[in-house]
KOLGUDREN-84065 format. One record per residue (C-alpha): residue in one letter; x, y negated, z negated. Coordinates in steps of 0.2 Angstrom, whole numbers, padded with zeros to 4 digits, always signed. Each point is the difference from the previous one (the first is absolute). Example, Ala and Ser with C-alpha at 12.3 -4.5 7.8 and 13.67 -1.06 7.14 Angstrom:
KOLGUDREN-84065
a+0062+0022-0039 s+0006-0017+0003 
This chain:
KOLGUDREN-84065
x+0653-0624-0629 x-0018+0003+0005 x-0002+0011+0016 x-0006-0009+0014 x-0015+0007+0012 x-0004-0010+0017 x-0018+0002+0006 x-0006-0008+0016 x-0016+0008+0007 x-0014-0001+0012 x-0010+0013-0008 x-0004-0005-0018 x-0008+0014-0005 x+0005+0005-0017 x+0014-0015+0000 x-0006-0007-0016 x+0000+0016-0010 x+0017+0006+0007 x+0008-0018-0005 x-0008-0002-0017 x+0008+0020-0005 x+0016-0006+0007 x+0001-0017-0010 x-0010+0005-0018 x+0008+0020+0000 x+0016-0001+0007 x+0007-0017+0000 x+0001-0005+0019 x+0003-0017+0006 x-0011-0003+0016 x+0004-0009+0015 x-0012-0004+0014 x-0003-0008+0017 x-0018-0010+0005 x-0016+0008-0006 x+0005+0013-0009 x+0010-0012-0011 x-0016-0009-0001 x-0009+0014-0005 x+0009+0005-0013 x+0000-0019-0008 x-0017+0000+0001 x-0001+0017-0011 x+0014-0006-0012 x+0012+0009+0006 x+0019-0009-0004 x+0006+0000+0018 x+0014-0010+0011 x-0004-0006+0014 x+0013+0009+0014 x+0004-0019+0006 x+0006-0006-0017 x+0009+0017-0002 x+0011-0004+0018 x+0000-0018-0002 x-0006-0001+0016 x-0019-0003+0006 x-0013+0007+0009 x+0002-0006+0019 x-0007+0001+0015 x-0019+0001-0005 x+0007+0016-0013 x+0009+0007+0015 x+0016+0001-0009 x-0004+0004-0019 x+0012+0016-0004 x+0013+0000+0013 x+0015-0005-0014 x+0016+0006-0006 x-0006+0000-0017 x-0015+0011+0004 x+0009+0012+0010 x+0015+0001-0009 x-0010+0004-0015 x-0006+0014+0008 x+0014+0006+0010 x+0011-0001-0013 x+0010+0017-0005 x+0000+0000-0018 x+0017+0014+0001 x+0009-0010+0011 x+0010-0013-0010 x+0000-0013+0015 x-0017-0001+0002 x-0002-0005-0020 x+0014-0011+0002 x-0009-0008+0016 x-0017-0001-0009 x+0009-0008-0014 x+0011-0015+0010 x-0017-0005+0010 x-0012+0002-0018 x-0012+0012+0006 x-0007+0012-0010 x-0002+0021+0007 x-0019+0003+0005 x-0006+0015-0009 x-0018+0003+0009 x-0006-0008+0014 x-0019+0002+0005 x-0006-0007+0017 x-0014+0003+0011 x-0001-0007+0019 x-0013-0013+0008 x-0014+0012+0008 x+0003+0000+0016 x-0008+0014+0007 x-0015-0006-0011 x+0001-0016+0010 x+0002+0008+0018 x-0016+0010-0005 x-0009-0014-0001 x-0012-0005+0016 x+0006-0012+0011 x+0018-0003-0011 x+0012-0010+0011 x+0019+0001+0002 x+0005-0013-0009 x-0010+0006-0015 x+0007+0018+0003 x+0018-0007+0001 x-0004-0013-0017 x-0003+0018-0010 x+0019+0006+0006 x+0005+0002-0016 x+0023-0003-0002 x+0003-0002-0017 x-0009+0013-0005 x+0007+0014+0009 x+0018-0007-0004 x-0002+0002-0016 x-0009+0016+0001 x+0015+0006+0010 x+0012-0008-0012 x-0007+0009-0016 x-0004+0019+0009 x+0019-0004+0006 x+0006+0000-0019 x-0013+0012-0009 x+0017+0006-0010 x-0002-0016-0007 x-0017-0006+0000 x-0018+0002+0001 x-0011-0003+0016 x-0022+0000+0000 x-0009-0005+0014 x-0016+0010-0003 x-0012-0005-0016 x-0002+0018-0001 x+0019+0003-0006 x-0002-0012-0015 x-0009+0010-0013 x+0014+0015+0006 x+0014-0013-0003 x-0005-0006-0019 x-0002+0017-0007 x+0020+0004+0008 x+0004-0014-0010 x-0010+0005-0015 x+0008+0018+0003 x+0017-0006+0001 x+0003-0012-0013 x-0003-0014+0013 x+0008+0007+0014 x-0006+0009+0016 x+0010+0013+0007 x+0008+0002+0013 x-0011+0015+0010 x-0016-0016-0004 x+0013-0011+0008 x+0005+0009+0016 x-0019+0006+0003 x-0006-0019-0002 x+0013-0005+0013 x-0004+0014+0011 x-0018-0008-0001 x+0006-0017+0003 x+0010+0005+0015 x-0016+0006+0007 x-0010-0014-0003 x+0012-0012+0010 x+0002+0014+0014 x-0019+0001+0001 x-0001-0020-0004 x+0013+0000+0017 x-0011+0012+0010 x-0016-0010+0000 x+0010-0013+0004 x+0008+0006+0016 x-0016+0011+0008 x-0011-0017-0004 x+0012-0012+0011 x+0003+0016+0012 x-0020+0000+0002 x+0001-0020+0002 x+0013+0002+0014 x-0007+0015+0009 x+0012+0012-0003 x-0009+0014-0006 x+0015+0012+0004 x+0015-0009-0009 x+0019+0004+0003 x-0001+0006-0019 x-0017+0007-0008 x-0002+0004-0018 x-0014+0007-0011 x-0002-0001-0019 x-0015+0003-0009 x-0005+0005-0018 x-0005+0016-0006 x-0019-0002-0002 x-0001+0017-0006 x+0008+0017-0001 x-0007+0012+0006 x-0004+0017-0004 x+0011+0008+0013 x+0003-0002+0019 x-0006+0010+0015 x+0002+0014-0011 x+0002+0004-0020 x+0019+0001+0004 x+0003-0018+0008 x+0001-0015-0016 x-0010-0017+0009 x-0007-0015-0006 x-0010-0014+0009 x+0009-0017+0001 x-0007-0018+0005 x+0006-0012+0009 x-0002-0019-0003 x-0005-0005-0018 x-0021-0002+0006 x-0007+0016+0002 x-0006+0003+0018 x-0007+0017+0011 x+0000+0015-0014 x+0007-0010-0015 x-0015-0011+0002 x-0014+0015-0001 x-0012+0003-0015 x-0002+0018-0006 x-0016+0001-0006 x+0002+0020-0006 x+0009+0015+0003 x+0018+0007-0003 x+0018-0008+0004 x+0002-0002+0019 x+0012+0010+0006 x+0014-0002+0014 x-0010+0010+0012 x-0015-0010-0005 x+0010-0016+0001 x+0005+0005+0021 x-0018+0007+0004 x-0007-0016-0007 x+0012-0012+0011 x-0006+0011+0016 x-0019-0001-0004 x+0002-0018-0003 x+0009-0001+0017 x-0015+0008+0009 x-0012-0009-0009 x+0005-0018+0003 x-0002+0006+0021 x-0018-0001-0004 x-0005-0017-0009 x-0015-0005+0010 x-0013+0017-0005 x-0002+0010-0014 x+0016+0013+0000 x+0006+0017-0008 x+0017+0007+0002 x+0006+0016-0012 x+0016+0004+0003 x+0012+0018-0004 x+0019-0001+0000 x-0001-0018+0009 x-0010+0006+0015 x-0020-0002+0000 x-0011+0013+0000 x-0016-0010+0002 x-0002-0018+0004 x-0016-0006+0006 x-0010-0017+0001 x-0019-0001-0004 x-0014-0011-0002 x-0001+0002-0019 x+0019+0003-0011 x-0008+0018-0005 x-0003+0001+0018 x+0016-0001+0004 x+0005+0011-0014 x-0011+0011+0003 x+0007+0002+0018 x+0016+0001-0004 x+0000+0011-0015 x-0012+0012+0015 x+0017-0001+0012 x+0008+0014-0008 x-0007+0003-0018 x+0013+0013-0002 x+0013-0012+0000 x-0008-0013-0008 x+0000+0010-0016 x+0014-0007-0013 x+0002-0016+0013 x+0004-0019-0005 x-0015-0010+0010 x+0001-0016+0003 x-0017-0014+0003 x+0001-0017+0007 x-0018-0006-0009 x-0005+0000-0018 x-0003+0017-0008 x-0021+0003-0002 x-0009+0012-0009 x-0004+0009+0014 x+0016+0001+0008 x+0008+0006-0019 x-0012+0012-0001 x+0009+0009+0016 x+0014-0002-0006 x-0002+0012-0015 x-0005+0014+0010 x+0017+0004+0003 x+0017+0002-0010 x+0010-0017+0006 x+0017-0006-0005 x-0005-0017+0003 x-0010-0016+0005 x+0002-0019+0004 x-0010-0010+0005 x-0001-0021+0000 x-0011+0002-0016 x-0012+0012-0007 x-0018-0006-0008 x-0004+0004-0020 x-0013+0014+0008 x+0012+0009+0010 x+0014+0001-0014 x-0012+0005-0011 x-0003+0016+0011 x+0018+0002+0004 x+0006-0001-0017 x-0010+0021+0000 x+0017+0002+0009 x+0012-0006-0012 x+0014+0007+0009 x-0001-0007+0016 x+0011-0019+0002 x-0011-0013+0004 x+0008-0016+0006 x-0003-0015+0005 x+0011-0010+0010 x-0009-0014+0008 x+0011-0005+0014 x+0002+0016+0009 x+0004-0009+0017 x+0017-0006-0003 x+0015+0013-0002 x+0020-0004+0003 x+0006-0009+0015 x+0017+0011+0001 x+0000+0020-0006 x+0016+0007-0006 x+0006+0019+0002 x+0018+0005-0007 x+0010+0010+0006 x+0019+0007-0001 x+0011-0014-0002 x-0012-0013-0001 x-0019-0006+0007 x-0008-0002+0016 x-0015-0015-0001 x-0015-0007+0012 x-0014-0009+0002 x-0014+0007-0003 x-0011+0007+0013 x-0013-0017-0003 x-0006+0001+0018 x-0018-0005+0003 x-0008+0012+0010 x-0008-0010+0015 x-0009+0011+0013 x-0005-0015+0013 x+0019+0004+0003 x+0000+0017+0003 x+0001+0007+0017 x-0014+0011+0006 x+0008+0009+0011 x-0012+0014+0006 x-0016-0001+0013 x-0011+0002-0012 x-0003-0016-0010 x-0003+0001-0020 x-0017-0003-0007 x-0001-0017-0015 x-0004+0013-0011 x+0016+0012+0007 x+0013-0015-0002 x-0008-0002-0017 x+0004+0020-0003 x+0018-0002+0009 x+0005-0014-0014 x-0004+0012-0013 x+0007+0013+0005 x+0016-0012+0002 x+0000-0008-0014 x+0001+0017-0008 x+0013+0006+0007 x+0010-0013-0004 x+0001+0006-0016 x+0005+0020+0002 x+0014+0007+0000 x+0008+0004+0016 x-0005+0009+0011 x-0017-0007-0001 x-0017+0007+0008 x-0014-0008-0008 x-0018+0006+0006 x-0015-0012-0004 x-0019-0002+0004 x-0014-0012-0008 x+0015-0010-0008 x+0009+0017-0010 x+0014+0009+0001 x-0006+0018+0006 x+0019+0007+0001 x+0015-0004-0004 x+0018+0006+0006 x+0013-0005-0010 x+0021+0001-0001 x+0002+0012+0011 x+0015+0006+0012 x-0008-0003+0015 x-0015-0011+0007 x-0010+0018+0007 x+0001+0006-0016 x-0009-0016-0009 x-0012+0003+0013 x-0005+0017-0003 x-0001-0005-0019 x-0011-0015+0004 x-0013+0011+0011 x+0001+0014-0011 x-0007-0010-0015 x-0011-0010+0011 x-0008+0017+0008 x-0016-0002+0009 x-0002-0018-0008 x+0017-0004+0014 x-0016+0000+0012 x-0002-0020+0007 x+0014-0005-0012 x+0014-0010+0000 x+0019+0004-0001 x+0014-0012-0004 x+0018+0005+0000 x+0014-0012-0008 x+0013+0003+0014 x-0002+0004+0021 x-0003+0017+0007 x+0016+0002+0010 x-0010+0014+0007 x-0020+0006+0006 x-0002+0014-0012 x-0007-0009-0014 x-0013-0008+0009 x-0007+0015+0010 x+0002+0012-0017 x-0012-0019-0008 x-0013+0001+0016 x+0001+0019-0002 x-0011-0003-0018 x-0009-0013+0004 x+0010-0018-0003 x-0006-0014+0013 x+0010-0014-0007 x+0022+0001-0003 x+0008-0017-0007 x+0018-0001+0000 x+0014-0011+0003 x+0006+0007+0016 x+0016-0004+0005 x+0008+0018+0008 x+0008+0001+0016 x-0016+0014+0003 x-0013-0014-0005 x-0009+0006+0018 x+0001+0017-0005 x-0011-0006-0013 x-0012-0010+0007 x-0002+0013+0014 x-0006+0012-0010 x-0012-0012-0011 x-0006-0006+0021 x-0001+0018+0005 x-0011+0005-0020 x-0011-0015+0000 x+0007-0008-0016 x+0005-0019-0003 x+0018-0001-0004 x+0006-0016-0008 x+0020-0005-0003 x+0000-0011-0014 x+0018-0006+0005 x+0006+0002-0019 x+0009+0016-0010 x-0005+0003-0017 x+0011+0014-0007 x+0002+0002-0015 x+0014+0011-0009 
């Protein structure tokens, strides 16, 4: 008797192809549910339909196509245990030697603007996953595809294996159906935990799909790769690399913190370049290669070998600045023909684009022994018509305008974090030290005599008066920070008894 092969998918990529070897080469019979049983009538292909099969039809709108004892006993059956033949025998159903099935897009339909529930919930696949499950269950027995791309793979195991495929193909395809429904599962769950709210659920789980391995890790001796999540690429997976080498893990974390920076500032031209996830030099100008310019000029030093990061179209003039230096990488929304053609003088250096560069994850993920810690991300808008002026002195338009960013800086530097700014760039930056006094010294020290009328924001409270005398000492007029210590007066006493404007923002930003 001829083998039999089920197909029922969503994806009929490649479908007509895969059926017409497995009919005209090795002698399957076909069996199919709704469209693809169409499809392949309308290519010629002998096929039954899966309702003639079961004796039972399609009901509930195509609801209920597959869920039958003759499908699922077909491919459940043990072919090594003499009750299951007998079983299969008594109730004439014939064993199920390859099942191919894709799922109904889902997350293509949640991706789509304005989708509503009831359409999300119409695109639940059940069969699907059932019989996915069923057939990665019995891989002993059996062979399961739910990517087009494993059916090219599967014919030439058959061609190698005088029609057979064996059983290492067998367990890896079942291992790749069991993450498909798991994945399938997942999009399901955080969609209707999104539609309800709950963005910290009871359970949390996380799949993606290895986008690409990588290289190495932090270091040449870590293996990594870069997965993605959902099956429409979005943030990094959606970016265009118009030159340069593979990005690296490095390059893959800079570039998620320079994009962070970035989307702080989408009113005005902006430049951020960023070493080991902290900036060096982010600045806001008139012009983008003003604002390159500026920030580039914050600390040259570190800039060298830096990812950067622009919030406007790459120009000629604004590439042009950008080859004067060695850089590990660039993205921007998009880069004109002009500009490329003078970056490409840099063939090394990773250009991207990634048009969206505003929107990141709404939860961040760190693991840790034993399991994961997860929390929103810190999304909040910084509003300085809420901030609390808390000193005589009162701050200029123009000082408020320098306190925001400063703050919105800040935000984005490891903790402790001292950020000192004037004219709308960063002039020093503190970053990840032990203590607060030493992130100030840091800060100044860079800054120099440029500290002179400048502004210094600081991610956490001083619980003490030290930092803001040693910040009066060189010249600061203007300190941003949450407040919040039991010394808060402290504080603001010294900032009285100085002459500066002190401003308590009301919100931390640490970051770790």
């Amino acid at each position: 008797m001829a083998r039999l092969a089920l197909l029922s998918v969503s994806n009929k990529t490649g479908l007509i192809d895969l059926a017409r070897s497995l009919v005209e080469e090795f002698e399957f019979d076909l069996i199919s549910s709704g469209g693809t049983a169409q499809a392949l009538k309308d290519a010629g292909i002998p096929v039954t339909k899966v309702s003639d099969y079961t004796g039972s039809p399609e009901i509930l709108g195509g609801r209920v196509k597959t869920l039958h004892p003759r499908i699922h006993g077909g491919i459940l059956a043990r072919r090594d245990v003499p009750q299951d033949i007998t079983d299969l025998e008594n109730n004439q159903i014939r064993p199920i030697d390859l099942v191919v099935v894709n799922l109904y897009p889902f997350e293509q339909t949640i991706a789509k603007p304005g989708v509503t529930l009831a359409e999300a919930v119409e695109q639940i696949d059940i069969g699907g996953p059932a019989m996915l499950r069923a057939s990665s269950k019995n891989f002993a027995h059996l062979t399961v595809l739910c990517d087009p791309a494993q059916y090219d793979e599967y014919l030439q195991e058959l061609r190698q294996n005088n029609g057979e495929a064996s059983l290492e193909f067998r367990q890896k395809a079942a291992l790749k159906g069991f993450l498909h429904t798991a994945s399938y599962d997942q999009a399901i769950a955080s969609y209707l935990a999104q539609q309800s709210q709950e963005s910290l659920p009871q359970q949390y789980n996380l799949t993606g799909t290895q986008l690409q391995s990588l290289r190495y890790g932090e270091n040449p001796h870590q293996p990594a790769a870069w997965y993605q999540t959902g099956t429409t690429p979005t943030g990094w997976a959606a970016a265009t690399k118009l030159q340069g080498k593979e990005l690296s893990y490095n390059n893959l974390v800079d570039l998620e913190a320079a994009r962070r920076i970035i989307a702080e500032f989408p009113d005005t031209p902006a430049a951020t370049i960023i070493k080991h996830t902290n900036p060096c030099g982010t600045a806001i100008g008139n012009t983008l290669v003003e604002a390159y310019q500026k920030a580039f000029n914050a600390d040259s030093v570190s800039a060298f070998g830096g990812i950067v990061a622009l919030n406007r179209s790459i120009d000629a003039a604004t590439a042009s600045e950008l080859t004067k230096t060695f850089l590990e990488c660039v993205v921007a929304p998009s880069c004109d023909a002009e500009a490329q053609k003078i970056l490409s003088k840099k063939s090394n250096v990773r250009v991207l684009t990634l048009a969206d560069l505003s929107t990141g994850p709404k939860t961040l993920v760190k693991q840790i022994a034993g399991g994961f810690l997860v929390q929103a991300a810190d999304d909040a808008i910084a509003d300085a018509s809420k901030w609390q002026i808390v000193t005589d002195r009162q701050p200029t338009p123009d000082e408020l305008a320098e306190m925001l960013f400063a703050w919105k800086v800040c935000k984005h530097v490891k903790s402790n974090a001292i950020v000192i700014t004037s004219d709308r760039t960063t002039l020093g930056v503190g970053a990840g030290q032990m203590n607060r006094v030493g992130s100030v010294k840091i800060a100044l020290e860079q800054a120099a005599d440029k500290a002179k009328g400048a502004t210094l924001a600081s991610d956490g409270f001083f619980p003490f008066d030290d930092s803001v005398r040693t910040a009066a000492a060189a010249g600061i007029t203007a300190i941003v920070q949450p407040g919040g210590s039991l010394r808060d007066q402290d504080s603001i006493k010294a900032a009285n008894e100085l002459g500066l404007v002190m401003v308590l923002t009301g919100v931390r930003h640490f970051l770790h």
